[in-house]
DORO-917958 format. One record per residue (C-alpha): residue number from 0; residue in three letters; chain; x negated, z, y. Coordinates in steps of 0.02 Angstrom, whole numbers. Each point is the difference from the previous one (the first is absolute). Example, Ala and Ser with C-alpha at 12.3 -4.5 7.8 and 13.67 -1.06 7.14 Angstrom:
<recs>
+-------+-------+-------+--------+--------+--------+
: volum : fitor : kollo :      x :      z :      y :
+-------+-------+-------+--------+--------+--------+
:     0 :   ala :     A :   -615 :    390 :   -225 :
:     1 :   ser :     A :    -69 :    -33 :    172 :
+-------+-------+-------+--------+--------+--------+
</recs>
This chain:
<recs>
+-------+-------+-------+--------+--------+--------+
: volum : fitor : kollo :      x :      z :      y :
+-------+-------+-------+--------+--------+--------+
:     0 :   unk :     A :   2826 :  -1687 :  -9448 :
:     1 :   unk :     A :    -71 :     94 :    152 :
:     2 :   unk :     A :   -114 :    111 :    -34 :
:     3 :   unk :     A :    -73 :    138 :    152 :
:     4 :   unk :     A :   -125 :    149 :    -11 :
:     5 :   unk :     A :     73 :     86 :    135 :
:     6 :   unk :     A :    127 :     10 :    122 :
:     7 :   unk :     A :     -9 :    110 :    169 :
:     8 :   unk :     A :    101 :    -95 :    112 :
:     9 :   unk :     A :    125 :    104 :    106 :
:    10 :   unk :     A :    169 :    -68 :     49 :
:    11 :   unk :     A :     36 :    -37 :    172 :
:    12 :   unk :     A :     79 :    163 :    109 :
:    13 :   unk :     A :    133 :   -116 :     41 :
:    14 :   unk :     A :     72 :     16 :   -176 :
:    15 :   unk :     A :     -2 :    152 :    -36 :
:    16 :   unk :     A :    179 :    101 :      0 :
:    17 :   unk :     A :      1 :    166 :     12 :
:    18 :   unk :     A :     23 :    152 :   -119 :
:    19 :   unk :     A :    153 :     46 :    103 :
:    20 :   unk :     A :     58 :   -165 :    -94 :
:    21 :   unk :     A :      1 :     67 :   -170 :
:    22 :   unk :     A :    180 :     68 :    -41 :
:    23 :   unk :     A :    -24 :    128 :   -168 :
:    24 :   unk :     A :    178 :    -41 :    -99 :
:    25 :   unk :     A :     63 :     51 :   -178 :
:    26 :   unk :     A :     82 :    -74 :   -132 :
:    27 :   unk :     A :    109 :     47 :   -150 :
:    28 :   unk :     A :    -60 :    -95 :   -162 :
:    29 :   unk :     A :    111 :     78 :   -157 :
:    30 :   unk :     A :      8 :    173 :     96 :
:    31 :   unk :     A :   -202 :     -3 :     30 :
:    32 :   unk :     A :    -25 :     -4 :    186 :
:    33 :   unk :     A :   -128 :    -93 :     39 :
:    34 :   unk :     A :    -82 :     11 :    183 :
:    35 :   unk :     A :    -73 :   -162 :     84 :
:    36 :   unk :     A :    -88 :    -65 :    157 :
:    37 :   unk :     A :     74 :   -138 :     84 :
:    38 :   unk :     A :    -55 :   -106 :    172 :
:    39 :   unk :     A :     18 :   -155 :     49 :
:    40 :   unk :     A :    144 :   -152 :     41 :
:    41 :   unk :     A :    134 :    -10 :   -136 :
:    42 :   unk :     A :      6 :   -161 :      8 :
:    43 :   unk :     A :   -179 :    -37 :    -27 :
:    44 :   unk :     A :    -79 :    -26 :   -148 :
:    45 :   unk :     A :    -21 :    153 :   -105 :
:    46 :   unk :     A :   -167 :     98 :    -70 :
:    47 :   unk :     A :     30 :    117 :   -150 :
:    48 :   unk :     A :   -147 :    113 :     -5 :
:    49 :   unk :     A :    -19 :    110 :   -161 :
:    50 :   unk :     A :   -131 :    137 :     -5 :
:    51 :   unk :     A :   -136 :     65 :    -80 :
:    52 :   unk :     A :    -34 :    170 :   -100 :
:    53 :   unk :     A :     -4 :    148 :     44 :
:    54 :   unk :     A :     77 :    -61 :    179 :
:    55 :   unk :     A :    176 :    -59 :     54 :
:    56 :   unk :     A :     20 :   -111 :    143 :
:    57 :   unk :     A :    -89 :    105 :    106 :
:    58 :   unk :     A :   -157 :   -128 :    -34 :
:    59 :   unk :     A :    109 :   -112 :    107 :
:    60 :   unk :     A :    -10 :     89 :    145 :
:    61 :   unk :     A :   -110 :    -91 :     79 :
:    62 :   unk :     A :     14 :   -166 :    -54 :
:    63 :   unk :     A :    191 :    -30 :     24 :
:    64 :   unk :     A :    -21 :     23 :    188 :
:    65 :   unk :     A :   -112 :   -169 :     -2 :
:    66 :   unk :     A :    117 :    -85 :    -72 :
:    67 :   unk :     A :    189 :     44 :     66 :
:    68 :   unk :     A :     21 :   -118 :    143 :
:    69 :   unk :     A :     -7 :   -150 :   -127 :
:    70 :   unk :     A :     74 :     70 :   -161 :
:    71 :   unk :     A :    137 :     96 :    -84 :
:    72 :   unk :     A :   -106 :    137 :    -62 :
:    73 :   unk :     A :     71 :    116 :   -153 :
:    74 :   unk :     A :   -121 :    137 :    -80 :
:    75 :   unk :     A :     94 :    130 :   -132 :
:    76 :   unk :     A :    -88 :    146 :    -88 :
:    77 :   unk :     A :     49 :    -20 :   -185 :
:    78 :   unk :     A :     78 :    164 :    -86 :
:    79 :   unk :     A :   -117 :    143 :    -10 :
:    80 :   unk :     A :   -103 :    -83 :    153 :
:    81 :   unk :     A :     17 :     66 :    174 :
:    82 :   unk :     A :    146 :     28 :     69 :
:    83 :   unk :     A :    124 :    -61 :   -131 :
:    84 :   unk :     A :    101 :     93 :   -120 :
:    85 :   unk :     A :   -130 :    106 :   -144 :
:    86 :   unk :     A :    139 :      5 :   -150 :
:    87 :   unk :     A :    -65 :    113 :   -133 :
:    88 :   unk :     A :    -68 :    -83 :   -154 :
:    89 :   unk :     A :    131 :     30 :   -101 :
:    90 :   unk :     A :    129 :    -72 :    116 :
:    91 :   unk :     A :   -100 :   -179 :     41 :
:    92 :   unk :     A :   -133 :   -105 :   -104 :
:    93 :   unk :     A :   -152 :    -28 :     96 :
:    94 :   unk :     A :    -91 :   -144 :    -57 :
:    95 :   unk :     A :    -51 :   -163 :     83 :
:    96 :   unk :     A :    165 :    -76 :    -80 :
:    97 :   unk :     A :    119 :    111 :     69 :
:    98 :   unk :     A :    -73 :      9 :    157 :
:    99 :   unk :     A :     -6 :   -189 :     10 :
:   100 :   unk :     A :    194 :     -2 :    -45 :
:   101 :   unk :     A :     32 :    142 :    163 :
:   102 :   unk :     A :   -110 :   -115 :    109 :
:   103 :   unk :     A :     91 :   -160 :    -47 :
:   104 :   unk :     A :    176 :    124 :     38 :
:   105 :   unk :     A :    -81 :     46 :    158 :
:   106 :   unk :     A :     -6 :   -189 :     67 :
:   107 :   unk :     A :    164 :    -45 :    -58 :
:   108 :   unk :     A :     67 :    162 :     83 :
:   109 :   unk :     A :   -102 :    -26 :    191 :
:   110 :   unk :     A :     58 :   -199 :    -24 :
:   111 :   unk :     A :   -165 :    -90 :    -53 :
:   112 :   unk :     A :     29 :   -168 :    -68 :
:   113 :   unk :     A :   -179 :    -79 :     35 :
:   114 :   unk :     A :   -163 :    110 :     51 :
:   115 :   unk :     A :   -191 :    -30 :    -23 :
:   116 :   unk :     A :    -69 :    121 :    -88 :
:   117 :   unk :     A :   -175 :    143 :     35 :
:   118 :   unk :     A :    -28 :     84 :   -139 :
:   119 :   unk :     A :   -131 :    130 :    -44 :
:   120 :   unk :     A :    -51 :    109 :   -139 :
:   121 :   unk :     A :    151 :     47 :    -69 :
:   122 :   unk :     A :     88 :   -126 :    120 :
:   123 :   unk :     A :    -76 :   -144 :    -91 :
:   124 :   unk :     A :     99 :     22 :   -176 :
:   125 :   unk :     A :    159 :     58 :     74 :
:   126 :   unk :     A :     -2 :   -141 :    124 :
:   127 :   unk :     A :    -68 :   -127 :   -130 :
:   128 :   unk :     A :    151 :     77 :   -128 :
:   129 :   unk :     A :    123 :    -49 :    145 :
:   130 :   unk :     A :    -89 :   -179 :     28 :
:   131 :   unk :     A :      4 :    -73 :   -173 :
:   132 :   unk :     A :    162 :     71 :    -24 :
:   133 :   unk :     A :     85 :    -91 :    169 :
:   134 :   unk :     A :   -141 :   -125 :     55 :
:   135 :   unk :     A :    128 :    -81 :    111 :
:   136 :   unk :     A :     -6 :    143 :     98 :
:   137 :   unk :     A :   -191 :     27 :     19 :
:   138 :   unk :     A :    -64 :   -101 :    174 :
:   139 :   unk :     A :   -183 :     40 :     -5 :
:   140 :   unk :     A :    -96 :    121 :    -75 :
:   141 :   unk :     A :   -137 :    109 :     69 :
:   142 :   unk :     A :   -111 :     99 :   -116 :
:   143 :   unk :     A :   -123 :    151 :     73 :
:   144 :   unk :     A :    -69 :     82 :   -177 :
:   145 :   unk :     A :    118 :    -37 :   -138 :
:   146 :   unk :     A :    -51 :    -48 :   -146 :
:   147 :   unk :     A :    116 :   -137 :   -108 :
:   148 :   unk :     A :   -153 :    -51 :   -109 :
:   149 :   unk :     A :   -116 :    118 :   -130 :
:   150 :   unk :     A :   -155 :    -32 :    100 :
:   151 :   unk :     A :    -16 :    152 :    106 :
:   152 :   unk :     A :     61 :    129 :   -133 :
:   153 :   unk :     A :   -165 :      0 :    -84 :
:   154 :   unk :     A :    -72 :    153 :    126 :
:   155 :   unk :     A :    -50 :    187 :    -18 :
:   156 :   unk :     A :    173 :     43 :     96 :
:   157 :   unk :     A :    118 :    -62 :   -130 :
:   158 :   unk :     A :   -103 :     71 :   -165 :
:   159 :   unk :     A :     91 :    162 :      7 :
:   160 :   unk :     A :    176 :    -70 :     51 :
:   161 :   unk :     A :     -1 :   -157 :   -157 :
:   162 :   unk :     A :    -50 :    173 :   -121 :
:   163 :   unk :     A :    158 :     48 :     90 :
:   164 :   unk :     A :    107 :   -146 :    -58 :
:   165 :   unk :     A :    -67 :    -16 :   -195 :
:   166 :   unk :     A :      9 :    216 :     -7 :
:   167 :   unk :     A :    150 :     69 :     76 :
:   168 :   unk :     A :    -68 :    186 :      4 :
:   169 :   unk :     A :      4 :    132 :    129 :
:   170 :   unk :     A :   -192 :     15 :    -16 :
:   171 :   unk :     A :    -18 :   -170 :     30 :
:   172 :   unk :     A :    126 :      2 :    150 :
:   173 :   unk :     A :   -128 :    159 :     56 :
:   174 :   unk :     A :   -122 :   -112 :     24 :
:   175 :   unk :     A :    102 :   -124 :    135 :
:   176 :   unk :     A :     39 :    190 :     91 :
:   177 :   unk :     A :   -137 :    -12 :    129 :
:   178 :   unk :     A :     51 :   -154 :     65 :
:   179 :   unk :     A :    158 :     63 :     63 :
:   180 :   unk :     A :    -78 :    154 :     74 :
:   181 :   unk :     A :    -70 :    -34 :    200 :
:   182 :   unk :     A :   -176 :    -34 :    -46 :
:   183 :   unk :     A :     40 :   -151 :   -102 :
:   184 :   unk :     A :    139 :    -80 :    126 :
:   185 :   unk :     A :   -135 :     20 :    164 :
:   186 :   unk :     A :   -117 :    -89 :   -130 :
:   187 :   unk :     A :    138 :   -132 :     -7 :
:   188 :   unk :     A :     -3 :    -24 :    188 :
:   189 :   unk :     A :   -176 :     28 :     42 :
:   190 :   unk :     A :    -94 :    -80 :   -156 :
:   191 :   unk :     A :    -74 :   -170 :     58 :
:   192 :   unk :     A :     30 :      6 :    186 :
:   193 :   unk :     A :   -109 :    -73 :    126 :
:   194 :   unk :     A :     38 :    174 :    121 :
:   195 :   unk :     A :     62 :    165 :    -79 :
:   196 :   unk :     A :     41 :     44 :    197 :
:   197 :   unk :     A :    115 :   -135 :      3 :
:   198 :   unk :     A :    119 :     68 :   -134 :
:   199 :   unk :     A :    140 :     99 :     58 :
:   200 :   unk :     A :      6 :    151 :    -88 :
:   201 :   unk :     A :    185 :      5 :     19 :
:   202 :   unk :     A :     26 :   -139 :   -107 :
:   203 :   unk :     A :    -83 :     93 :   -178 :
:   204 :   unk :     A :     69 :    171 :     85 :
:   205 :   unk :     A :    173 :    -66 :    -21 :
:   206 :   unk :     A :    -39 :    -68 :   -149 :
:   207 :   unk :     A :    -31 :    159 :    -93 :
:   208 :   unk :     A :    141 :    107 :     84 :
:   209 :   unk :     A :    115 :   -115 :    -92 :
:   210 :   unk :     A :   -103 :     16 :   -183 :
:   211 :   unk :     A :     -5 :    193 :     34 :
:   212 :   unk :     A :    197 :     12 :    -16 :
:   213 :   unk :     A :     51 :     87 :   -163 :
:   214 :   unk :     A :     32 :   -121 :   -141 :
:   215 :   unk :     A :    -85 :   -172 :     99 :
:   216 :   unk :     A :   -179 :      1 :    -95 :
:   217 :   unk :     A :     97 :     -5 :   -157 :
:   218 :   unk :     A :     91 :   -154 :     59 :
:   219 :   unk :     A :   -157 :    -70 :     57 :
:   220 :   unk :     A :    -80 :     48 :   -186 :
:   221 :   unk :     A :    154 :   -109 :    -69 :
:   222 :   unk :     A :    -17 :   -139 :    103 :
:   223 :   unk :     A :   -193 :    -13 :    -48 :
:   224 :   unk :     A :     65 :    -10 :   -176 :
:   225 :   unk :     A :    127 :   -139 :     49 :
:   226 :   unk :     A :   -139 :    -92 :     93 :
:   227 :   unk :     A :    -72 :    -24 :   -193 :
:   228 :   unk :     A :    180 :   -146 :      1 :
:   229 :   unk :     A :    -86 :   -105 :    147 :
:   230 :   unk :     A :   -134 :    -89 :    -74 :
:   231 :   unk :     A :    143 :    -60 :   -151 :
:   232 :   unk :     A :     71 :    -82 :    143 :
:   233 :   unk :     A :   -153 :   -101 :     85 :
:   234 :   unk :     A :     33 :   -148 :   -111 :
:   235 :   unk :     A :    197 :    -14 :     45 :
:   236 :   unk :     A :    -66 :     29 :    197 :
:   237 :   unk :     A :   -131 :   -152 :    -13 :
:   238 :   unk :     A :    116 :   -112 :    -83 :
:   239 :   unk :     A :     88 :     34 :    151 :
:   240 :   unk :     A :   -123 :    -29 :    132 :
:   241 :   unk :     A :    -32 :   -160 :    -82 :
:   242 :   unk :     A :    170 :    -85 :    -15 :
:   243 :   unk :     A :     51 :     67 :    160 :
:   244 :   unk :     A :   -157 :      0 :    126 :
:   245 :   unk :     A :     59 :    126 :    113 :
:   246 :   unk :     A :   -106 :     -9 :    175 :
:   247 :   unk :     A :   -147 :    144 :    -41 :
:   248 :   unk :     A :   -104 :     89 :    119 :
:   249 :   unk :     A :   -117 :    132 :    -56 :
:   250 :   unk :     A :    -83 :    118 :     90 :
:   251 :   unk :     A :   -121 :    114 :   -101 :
:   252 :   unk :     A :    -86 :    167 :     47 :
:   253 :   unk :     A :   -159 :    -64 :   -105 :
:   254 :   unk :     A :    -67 :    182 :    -13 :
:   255 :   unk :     A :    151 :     57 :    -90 :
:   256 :   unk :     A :    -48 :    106 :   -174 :
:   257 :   unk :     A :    176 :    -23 :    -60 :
:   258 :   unk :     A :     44 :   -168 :     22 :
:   259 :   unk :     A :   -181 :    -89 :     37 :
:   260 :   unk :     A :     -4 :   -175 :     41 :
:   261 :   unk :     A :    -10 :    -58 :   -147 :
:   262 :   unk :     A :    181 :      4 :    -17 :
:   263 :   unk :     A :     18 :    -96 :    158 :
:   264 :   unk :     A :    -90 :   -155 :    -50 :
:   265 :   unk :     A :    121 :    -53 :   -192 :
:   266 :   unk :     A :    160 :    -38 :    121 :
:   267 :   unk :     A :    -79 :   -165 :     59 :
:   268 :   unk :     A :    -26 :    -52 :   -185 :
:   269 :   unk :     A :    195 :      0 :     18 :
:   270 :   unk :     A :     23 :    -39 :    199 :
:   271 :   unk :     A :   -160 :   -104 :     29 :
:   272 :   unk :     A :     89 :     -4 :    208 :
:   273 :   unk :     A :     10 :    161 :     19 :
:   274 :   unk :     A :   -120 :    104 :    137 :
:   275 :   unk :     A :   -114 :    145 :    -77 :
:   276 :   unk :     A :    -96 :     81 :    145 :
:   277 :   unk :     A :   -108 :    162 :    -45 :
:   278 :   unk :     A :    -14 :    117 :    130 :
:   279 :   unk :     A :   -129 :    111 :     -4 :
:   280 :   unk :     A :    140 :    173 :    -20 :
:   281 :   unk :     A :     32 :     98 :   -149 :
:   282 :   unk :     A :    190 :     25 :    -97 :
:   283 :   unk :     A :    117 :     36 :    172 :
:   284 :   unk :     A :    -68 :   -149 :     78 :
:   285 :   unk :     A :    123 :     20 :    139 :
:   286 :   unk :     A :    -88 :    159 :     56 :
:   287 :   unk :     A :   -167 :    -67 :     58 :
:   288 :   unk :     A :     76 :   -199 :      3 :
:   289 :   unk :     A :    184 :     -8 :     57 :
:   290 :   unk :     A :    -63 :   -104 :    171 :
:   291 :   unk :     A :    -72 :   -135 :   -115 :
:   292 :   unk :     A :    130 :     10 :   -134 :
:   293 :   unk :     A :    141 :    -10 :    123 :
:   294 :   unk :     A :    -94 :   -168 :     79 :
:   295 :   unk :     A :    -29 :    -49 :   -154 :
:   296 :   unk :     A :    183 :     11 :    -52 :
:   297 :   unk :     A :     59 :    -75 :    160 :
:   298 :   unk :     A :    -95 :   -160 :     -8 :
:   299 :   unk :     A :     49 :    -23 :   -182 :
:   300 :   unk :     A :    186 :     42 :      1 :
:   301 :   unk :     A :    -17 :   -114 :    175 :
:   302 :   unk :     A :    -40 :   -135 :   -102 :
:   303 :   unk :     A :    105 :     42 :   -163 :
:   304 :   unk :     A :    170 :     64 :     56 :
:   305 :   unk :     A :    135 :    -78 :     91 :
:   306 :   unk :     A :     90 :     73 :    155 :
+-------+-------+-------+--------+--------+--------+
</recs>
């Protein structure tokens, strides 16, 4: 176990690629096109990165730059994120399982056979579904704000949303509204940070054109629902982290009101050698923190992955 308040360091100029880098592809997963950024060497090894709510892969924007000379990079925005396919509720389930089961399509489809893993928010139990389901696939894992334990669900934000899963009403799905509205997704990006002037305004401006289309807050209502399924799952997720031991780093925003730190410190009950270093960011660590995440990442997949 390594265990490190904070992390500022900046990667070296030297390895940084450029944006021009980043090719933006699609895919077809059982007629759902799904759109993804890619950069990098085939023939390197490959990063899966799997994003957050109420984001897409956007949140990658700035980190996949600092790591494309030296890996396969892949980042997809699920269905109903970003730039992918928005198939009308009564056409597509959207739930953590079935998104899960597209993702795991998506890497057969684009040729993934082994990838480490970053997972966030909503990354972390679609990516976790897809690691206990193929572990010989999973390389490393790293871990920015997703919870796979119960501590860390105990806070003021998720009151409302756990009324949500035991009372399936439309008042009670009233009450999650605001959150999808742009006042709660800047608080998302700016809650916590060390420097509000350091937080693109792009990023949460994005963000909410994609909520405002007709019919996506509904999804997003439905897929706070679904989130109720996750914690079922910790258990299965553990087991797996124990009998397989997959190579951990975790890199916190400590500040974060959603997933506090709390829920960063349980994984090394399970994976007493994996890294936890809190940063001193909110939830989007990769806003304020993608220079010390990216050096981060590239000294532990340096030391975990093979050419």
């Amino acid at each position: 176990m390594f265990v490190h308040a904070a992390a500022h360091a900046a990667p070296a100029a030297s390895n940084v690629a450029s944006t021009a880098s980043v090719s933006y592809r699609t895919a077809q997963v059982d007629g759902v096109k799904i759109f993804y950024r890619e950069a990098g060497p085939k023939n390197a090894p490959t990063l899966l990165l799997l994003h957050g709510f109420p984001t897409s892969s956007q949140m990658f924007r700035n980190l996949i730059p600092l790591l494309a000379d030296r890996y396969h990079v892949i980042a997809p925005d699920y269905p109903g994120y970003g730039q992918s396919d928005m198939p009308p509720m009564d056409k597509f389930t959207y739930s953590f399982d079935n998104l899960a089961k597209v993702i795991d399509k998506f890497t057969q489809t684009v040729g993934l056979s082994r990838y480490a893993l970053y997972v966030q928010d909503y990354g972390a139990p679609i990516g976790y579904r897809l690691a206990a389901a193929h572990p010989e696939r999973v390389t490393a894992i790293v871990v920015q704000n997703g919870n796979a334990y119960n501590e860390g669900l105990d806070n003021e934000f998720w009151a409302p949303v756990k009324t949500y899963w035991a009372d399936k009403t439309a008042a009670n799905a009233d009450k999650l509204r605001p959150l999808l509205e742009i006042g709660g997704t800047k608080w998302q990006y700016t809650e916590g940070v060390r420097d509000v002037t350091r937080i693109s305004p792009d990023a949460y401006t994005v963000d909410q054109a994609y909520l405002d289309r007709p019919g996506n807050k509904d999804i997003q209502i439905e897929m706070f629902y679904s989130y109720g399924t996750n914690p079922g799952h910790y258990p299965e997720w553990q087991a797996y982290f124990r009998k397989h031991q997959p190579p951990m780093l975790i890199a916190w925003g400590k500040n974060d009101k959603i997933f506090p730190a709390a829920g960063a410190h349980p994984y090394l009950r399970d994976l007493p050698k994996a890294e936890l270093h809190l940063l001193d960011t909110g939830h989007f660590a990769l806003e304020e923190d993608s220079a010390a995440i990216g050096a981060l990442m590239r000294n532990f997949l340096g030391r975990t992955l093979k050419p």
